[in-house]
C-alpha positions in Angstrom: -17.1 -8.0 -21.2 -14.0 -8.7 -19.1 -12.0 -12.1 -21.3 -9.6 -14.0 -18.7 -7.6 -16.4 -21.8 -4.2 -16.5 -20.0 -2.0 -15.6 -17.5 1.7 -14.8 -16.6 3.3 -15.1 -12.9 6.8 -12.9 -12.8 8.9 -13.2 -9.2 11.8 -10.6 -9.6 14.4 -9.3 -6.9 15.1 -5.7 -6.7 18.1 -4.0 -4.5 16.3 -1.3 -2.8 18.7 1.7 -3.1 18.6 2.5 0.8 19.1 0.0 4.4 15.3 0.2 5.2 14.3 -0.5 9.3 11.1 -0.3 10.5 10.5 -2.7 13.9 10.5 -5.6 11.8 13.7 -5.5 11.2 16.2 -4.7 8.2 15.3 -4.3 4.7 18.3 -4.2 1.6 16.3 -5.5 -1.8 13.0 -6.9 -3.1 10.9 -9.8 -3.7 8.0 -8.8 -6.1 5.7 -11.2 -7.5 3.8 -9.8 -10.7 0.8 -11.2 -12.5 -0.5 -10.8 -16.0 -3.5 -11.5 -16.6 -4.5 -11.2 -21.0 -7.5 -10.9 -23.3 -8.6 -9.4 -26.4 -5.1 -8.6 -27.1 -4.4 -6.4 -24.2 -3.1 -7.3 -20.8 -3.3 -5.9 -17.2 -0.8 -5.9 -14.7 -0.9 -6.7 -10.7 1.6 -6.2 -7.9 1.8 -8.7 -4.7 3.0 -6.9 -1.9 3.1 -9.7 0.4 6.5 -10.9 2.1 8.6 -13.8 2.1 7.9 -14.5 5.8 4.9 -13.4 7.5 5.9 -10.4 9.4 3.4 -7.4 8.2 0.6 -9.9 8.2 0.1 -13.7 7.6 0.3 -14.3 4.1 3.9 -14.9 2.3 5.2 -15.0 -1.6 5.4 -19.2 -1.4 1.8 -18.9 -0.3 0.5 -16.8 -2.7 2.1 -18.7 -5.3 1.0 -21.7 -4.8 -3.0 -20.8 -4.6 -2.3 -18.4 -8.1 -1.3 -21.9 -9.2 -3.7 -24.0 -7.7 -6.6 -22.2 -6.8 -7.3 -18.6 -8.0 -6.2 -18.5 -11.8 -8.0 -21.8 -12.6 -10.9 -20.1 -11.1 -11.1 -17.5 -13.7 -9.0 -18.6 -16.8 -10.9 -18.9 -20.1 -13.5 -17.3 -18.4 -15.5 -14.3 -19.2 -16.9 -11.5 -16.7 -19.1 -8.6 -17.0 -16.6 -6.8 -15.1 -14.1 -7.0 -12.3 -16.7 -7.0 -9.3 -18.0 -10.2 -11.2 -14.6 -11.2 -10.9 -13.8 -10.5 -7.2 -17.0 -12.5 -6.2 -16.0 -15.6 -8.0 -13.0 -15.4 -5.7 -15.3 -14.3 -2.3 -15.8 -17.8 -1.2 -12.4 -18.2 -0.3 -11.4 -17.3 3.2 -8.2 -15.2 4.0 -5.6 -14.4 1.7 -6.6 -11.3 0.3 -3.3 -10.3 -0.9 -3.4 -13.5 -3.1 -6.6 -12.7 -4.3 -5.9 -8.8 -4.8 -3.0 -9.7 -7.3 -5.7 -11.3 -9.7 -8.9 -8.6 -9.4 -6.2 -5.8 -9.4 -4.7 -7.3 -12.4 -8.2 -7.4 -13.8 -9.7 -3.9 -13.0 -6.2 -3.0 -15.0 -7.5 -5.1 -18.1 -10.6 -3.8 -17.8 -9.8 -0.2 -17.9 -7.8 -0.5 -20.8 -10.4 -2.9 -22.5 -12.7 0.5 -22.1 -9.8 2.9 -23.1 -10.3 5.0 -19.7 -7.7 5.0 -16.7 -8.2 3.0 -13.8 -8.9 6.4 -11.7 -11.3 7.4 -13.6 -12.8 4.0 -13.5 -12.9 3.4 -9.9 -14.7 7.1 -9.1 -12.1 8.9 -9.0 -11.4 12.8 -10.4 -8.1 13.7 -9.4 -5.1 14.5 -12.1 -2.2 14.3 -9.3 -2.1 13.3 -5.5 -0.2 14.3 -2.5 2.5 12.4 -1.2 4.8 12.3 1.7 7.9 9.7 2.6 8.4 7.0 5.1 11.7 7.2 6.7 13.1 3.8 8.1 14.6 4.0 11.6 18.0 6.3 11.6 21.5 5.8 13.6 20.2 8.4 15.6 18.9 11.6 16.1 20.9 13.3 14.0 20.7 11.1 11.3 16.8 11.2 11.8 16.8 15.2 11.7 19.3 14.6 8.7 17.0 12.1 6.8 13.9 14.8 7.2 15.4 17.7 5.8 16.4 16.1 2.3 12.9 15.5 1.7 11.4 18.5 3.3 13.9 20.0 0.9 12.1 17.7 -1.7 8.9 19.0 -0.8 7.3 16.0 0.4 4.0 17.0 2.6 4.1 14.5 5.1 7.3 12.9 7.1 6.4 9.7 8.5 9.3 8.2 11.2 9.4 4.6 11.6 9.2 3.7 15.8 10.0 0.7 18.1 10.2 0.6 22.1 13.3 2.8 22.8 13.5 4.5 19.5 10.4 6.8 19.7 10.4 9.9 21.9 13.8 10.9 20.7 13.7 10.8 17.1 10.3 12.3 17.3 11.4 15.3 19.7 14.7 15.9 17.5 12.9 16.2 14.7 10.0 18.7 15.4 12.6 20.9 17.2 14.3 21.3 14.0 11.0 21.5 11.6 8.0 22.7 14.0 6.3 23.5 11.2 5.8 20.3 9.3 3.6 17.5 8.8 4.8 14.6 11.3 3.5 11.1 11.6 4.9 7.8 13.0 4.8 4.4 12.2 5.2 1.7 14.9 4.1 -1.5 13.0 2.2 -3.2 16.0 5.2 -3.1 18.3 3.6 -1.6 21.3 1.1 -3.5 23.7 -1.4 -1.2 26.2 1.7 -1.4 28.7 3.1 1.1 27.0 0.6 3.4 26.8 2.2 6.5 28.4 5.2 6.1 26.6 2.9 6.6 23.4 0.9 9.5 25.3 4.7 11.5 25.6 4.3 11.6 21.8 0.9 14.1 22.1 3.1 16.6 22.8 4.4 17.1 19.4 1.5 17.7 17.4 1.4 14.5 15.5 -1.3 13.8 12.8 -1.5 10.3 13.7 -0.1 7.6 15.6 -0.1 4.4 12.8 -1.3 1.0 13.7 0.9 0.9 17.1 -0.9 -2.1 18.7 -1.1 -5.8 17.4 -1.8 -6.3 14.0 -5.1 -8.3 14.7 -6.4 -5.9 16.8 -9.3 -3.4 17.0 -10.4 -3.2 21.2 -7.5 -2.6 22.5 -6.7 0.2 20.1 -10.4 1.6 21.0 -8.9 1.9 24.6 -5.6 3.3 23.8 -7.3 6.2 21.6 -9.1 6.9 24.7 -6.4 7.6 26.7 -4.1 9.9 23.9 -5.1 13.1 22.4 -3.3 12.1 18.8 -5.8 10.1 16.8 -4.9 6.8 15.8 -4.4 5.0 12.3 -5.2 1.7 11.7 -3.1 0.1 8.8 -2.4 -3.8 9.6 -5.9 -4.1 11.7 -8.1 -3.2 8.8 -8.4 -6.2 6.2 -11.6 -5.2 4.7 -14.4 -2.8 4.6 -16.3 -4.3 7.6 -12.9 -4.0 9.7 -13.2 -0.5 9.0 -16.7 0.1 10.4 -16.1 -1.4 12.7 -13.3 0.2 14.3 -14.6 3.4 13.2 -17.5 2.5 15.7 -15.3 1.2 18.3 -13.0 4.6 18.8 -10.5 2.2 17.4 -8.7 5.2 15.2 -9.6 8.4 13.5 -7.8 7.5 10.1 -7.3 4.9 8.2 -4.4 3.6 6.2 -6.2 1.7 3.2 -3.5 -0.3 1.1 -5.8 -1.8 -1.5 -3.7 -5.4 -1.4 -4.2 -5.9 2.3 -8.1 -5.4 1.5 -8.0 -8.0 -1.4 -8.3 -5.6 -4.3 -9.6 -2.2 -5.7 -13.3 -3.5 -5.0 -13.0 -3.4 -1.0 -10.2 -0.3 -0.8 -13.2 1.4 -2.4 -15.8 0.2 0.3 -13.3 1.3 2.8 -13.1 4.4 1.6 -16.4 4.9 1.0 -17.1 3.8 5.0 -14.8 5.9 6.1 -16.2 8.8 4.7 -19.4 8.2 5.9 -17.5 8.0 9.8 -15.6 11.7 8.6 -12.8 9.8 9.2 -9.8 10.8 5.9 -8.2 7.7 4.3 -4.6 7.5 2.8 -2.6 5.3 0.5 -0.2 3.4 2.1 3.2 1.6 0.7 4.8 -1.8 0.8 8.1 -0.7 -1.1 6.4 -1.3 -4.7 7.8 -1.3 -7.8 6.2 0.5 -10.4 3.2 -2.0 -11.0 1.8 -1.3 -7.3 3.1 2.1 -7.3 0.5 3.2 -10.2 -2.3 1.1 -8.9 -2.0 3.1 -5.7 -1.8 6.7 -7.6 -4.8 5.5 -9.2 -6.4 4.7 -6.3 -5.8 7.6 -4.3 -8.3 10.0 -6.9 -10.8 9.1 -5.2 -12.2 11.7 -3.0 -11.3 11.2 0.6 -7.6 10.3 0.1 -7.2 13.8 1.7 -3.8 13.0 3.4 -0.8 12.7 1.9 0.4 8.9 0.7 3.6 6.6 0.6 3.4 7.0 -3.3 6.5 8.8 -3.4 8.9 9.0 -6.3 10.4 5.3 -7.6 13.7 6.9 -7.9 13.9 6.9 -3.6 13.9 2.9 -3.7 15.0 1.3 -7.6 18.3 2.1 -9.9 15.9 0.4 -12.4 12.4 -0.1 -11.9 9.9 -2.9 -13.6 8.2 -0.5 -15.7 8.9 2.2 -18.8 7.4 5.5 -17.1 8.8 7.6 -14.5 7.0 7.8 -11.8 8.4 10.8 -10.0 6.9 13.4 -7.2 7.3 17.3 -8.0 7.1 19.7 -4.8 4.9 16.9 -3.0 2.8 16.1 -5.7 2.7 12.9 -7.7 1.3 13.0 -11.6 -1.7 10.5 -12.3 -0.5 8.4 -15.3 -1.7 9.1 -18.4 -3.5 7.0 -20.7 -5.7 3.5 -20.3 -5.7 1.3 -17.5 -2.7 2.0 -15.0 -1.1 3.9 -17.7 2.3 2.1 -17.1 3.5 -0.9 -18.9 5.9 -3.4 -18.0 10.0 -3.0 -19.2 9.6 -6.5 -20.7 13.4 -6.5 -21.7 14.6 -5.8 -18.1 12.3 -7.6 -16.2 12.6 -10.7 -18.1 16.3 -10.3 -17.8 16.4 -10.3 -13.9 13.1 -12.6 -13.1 13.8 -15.2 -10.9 10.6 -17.1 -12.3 7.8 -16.9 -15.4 5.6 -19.1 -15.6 2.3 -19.1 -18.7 -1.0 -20.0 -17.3 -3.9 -21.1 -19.6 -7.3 -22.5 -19.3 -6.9 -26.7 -18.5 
């Protein structure tokens, strides 16, 4: 049985080691929200990887915060589950806010896997005993820069370059870079900042073999997407569009995409990145594991996640060292020639540095049963 008796809320701030720009703008450090969630003397470990303001998708940190506080923790402390689907349904009536709700059924699929003394892959179906990764490059100065940028970590053996895009800055860096590598894996990231008026700008971009075009339409939709993959040869990824299982079938069945982008926070939790998955399977359509700049915490939930069988394209799990001087948790997590080591051992298999983190968190708060 899964034993909820308290929980811990963590907000720290990280400096990211790199200026990170994607078409939402500029990126320099960190806000990460952590939960702990503890029973029978063992404790799992969540990750929010929502924003301050709501720019990827709606929710934000304040947000989240407040309904841990006020609505999802006293809906499960002092409480005892037969496992962490129990779990995820007691939360299911609420609407929305899966990111919220992910920290708290993440957190608890963690405890549960080391309640059993098995690691979470294993738990969740998967079989794999490392992943491949590839690296998501945040818009350059220019070209050169770009072409720059991609060789280090071709040179790194990452399997899959992804290129953050906006309107004016996608052709070119694009073009640059598959003259210089015309070998490589090449994707591109545009983080909903097209509409379908610019649908022949996005067509140029067939001609250079991408694997996929991510999520470049609005966040909240699928139809228009369906009629943009008409009109391109390069199939489409849907990353922001897809908040649960059901999103996925049905842009699947639309023509919305061709892969999918399944960040298990965005989808509320390990429970529904498994359903999409498994839908997108059925549809032959390959899944990856996206990124949100995690810290360690997310970044082993996501390894674990992408075991399961069709993760069949390289993730953003690359190594920690790219983005933290010092991350949250003991372990290295660190890519060798494109491939990133499972952890080892119960649950995630990585535990929180309780002397740094405690050192540089800008709140803690103990939660117990009322």
């Amino acid at each position: 049985m899964l034993q909820i008796e308290s929980a811990e809320i963590l907000l720290v701030r990280l400096p990211l080691k790199f200026r990170f720009e994607t078409s939402f703008g500029v990126q320099t450090e960190k806000l990460i929200p952590l939960l702990v969630l503890r029973g029978g003397g063992l404790e799992g470990v969540s990750e929010g990887t929502m924003e301050f303001a709501p720019m990827y998708r709606e929710e934000t940190i304040a947000g989240a915060l407040h309904l841990l506080r006020e609505v999802f923790l006293p809906r499960v402390l002092g409480r005892t589950f037969a496992n962490p689907e129990a779990l995820h349904d007691a939360l299911g009536s609420f609407r929305g806010n899966r990111m919220a709700r992910a920290m708290v059924e993440m957190a608890a699929w963690d405890l549960w896997a080391r309640t059993l003394n098995v690691p979470l892959g294993t738990l969740l179906g998967g079989r794999k005993e490392q992943v491949e990764v590839g690296v998501s490059l945040g818009i350059q100065a220019d070209e050169a820069a770009t072409v720059d940028a991609v060789r280090r970590h071709v040179e790194q053996g990452y399997r899959r370059i992804k290129l953050k895009i906006k309107p004016g800055w996608d052709v070119q860096p694009v073009a640059a870079t598959r003259d210089a590598f015309p070998d490589i894996k090449l994707t591109v990231d545009a983080n909903s900042a097209y509409t379908l008026a610019d649908a022949g700008r996005l067509a140029a971009l067939d001609a250079y073999g991408l694997t996929y075009i991510e999520q470049p339409l609005a966040w909240d939709d699928l139809v228009d997407h369906a009629e943009l993959q008409r009109r391109l040869a390069t199939p489409l990824c849907l990353d922001e569009s897809v908040a649960s299982a059901q999103d996925a079938r049905k842009g699947l069945a639309l023509g919305a995409g061709g892969v999918i982008n399944v960040k298990v926070s965005r989808v509320g939790g390990h429970a529904e990145a498994r359903r999409v998955h498994d839908i997108a399977q059925a549809f032959g359509a390959p899944v990856w594991c996206g990124g949100m700049l995690e810290s360690g915490i997310g970044r082993a939930h996501n390894i674990h996640l992408s075991t399961l069988p069709n993760f069949t394209l390289p993730g953003d799990t690359s190594s920690a060292s790219r983005y933290w001087a010092q991350d949250v948790i003991n372990e290295p997590l660190e890519a060798h020639d494109g491939l990133m080591p499972v952890p080892q051992g119960p649950g995630t298999g990585v535990t929180l540095n309780r002397e740094f983190v405690e050192g540089v968190a800008e709140l803690q708060e103990e939660h117990r049963p009322q």
